[in-house]
Residue, then its C-alpha position, 0 to 999 in steps of 0.5 A: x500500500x502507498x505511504x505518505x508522499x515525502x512532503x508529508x513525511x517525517x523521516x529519521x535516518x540513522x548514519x547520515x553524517x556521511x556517504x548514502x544516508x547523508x545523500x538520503x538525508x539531503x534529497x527527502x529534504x528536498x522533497x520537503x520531508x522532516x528529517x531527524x538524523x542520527x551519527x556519532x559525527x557531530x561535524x557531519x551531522x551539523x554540516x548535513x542539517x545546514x544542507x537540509x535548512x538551506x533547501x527550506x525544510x526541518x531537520x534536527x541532528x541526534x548525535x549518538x552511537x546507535x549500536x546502544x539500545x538506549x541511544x535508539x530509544x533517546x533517538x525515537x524520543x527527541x524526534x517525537x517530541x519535535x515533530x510528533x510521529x515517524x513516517x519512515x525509519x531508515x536503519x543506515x548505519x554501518x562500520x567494518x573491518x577489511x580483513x581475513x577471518x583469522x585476522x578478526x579479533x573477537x572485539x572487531x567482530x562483535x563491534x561491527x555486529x553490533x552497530x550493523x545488527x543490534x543497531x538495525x534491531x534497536x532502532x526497530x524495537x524503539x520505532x516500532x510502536x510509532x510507526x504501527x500509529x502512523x502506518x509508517x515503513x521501517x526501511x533498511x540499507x542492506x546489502x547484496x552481500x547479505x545474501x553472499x559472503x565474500x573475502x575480507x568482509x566476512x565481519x560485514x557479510x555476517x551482520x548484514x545477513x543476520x539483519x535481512x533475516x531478522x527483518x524477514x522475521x519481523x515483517x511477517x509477525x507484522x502482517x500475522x497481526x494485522x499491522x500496517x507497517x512496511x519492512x523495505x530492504x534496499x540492497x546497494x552494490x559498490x557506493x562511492x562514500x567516505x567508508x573507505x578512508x575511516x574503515x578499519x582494514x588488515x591489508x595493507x592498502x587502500x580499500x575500494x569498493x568493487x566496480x562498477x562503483x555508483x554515487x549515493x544519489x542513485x541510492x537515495x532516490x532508491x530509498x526515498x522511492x521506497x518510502x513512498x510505495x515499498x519493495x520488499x527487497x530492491x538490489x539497486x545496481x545491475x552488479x547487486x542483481x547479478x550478485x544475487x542471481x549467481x549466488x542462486x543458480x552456482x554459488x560454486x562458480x562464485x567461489x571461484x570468482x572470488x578465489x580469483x579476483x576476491x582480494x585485488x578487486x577490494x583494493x586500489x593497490x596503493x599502500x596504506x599502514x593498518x595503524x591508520x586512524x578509523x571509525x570502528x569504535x570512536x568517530x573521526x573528527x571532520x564533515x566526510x561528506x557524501x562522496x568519497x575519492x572515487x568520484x572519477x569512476x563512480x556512475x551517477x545513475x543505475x539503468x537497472x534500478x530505473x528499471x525495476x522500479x517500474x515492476x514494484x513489488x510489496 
């Protein structure tokens, strides 16, 4: 069923000091939506709410470290008591390790589980009782690789595999009981954000995203279209949809794709200390942005998204 049109909306994004849900954050201002934002970047977050009062609409900034329960609930708190309900909450904030598994230290793990896992059910625990009052969507930023694991990132594929499947859980105790809440998962591919210069990494080098690489905008908008008339899961890039496709028909042939190309695909090769400051556990100081330095080869739309955007499903 159709929600709010954005105008009309009051929407909390989490993670939107930088990269996907900061261009998430701008565009649903744009449109004229209310929006809360949510990241342990103060500076991040003061710049976003600049760019979102400079388009003519309201935005108020919670700072705070979302993989705590408590802070989701002061988060759903502050934003009802601006702006009286939540129409669409969007789960968007992650961290990461870049290393092999017997690199992983147990604290690393647990640390990215926490802020990609607990963090997405935290947020739905919290928001859940204003979104059944509003009809409202809890949205989540997942990931192709939620449905693959791939080298380096097992850290990352893991809590995005536990947050798919914990949604899926949820969305069909909402429809057993007769709640008019809408569970949208946003699966990206390689998004050109700030991640990679505040990622933790055990390479050696400067990570990347694998090509072809998008800017957060095509995402964004992918989003925003989802809290207006959700999809249930929505790969936003032909490589995410071939991701998914091949994992299903001969996860094998992946195997042996990743044996091959696996590592040097997740590096520029240019050399970088693995002591070199990261967000894992305290934010880094400074406006990140919206993009990171692979502006030169990332697209700026995605034909497949366009595409199967006009096939929605619920």
């Amino acid at each position: 069923m159709p929600k709010k049109p954005l105008r009309e909306q009051v929407i909390v994004v989490t993670g939107a000091s930088s990269g996907v849900g900061r261009a998430i954050a701008r565009a649903a201002g744009e449109r004229g939506a209310r929006i809360v934002l949510a990241a342990r970047g103060e500076d991040g977050l003061n710049a976003a709410v600049e760019e979102i009062e400079r388009t003519g609409s309201e935005a108020l900034a919670v700072a705070g470290d979302l993989a705590e329960r408590e802070q989701n609930e002061e988060l759903v708190r502050r934003s009802l008591e601006r702006f009286g309900r939540i129409d669409t909450f969007v789960a968007n904030a992650i961290v990461t390790v870049y290393a092999e598994v017997e690199q992983l230290e147990p604290d690393e793990l647990r640390r990215v589980m926490d802020v990609n896992f607990f963090g997405v059910a935290y947020g739905y625990w919290a928001a859940l009782s204003a979104l059944k009052e509003s009809h409202g969507t809890f949205l989540h930023v997942s990931s192709a690789l939620a449905y693959r694991g791939i080298p380096l990132q097992a850290a990352y594929c893991s809590s995005k595999a536990a947050a798919r499947t914990f949604l899926e859980s949820a969305r069909v105790e909402l429809q057993k009981h007769g709640h008019d809440v809408a569970i949208s998962l946003v699966l990206p591919g390689a998004i050109n954000t700030p991640q990679f210069d505040r990622d933790r990494q055990k390479l050696g080098k400067q990570p990347q995203p694998v090509p072809p690489i998008y800017q957060p905008e095509p995402y964004a908008e992918a989003v925003l279209r989802c809290a207006e008339k959700p999809i249930r899961e929505l790969p936003v890039s032909w490589g995410a949809q071939k991701l998914l496709w091949g994992q299903k028909l001969s996860p094998r042939t992946g195997d042996w794709m990743l044996r091959r190309i696996g590592w040097k695909k997740q590096h520029t090769g240019e050399d970088k200390p693995v002591d070199s400051p990261d967000n894992l556990f305290e934010t880094l100081a400074g406006d990140p942005g919206a993009h990171g330095r692979f502006d030169a080869q990332a697209k700026r739309s995605t034909a497949w998204t366009r595409l199967r955007l006009l096939i929605p499903k619920r």
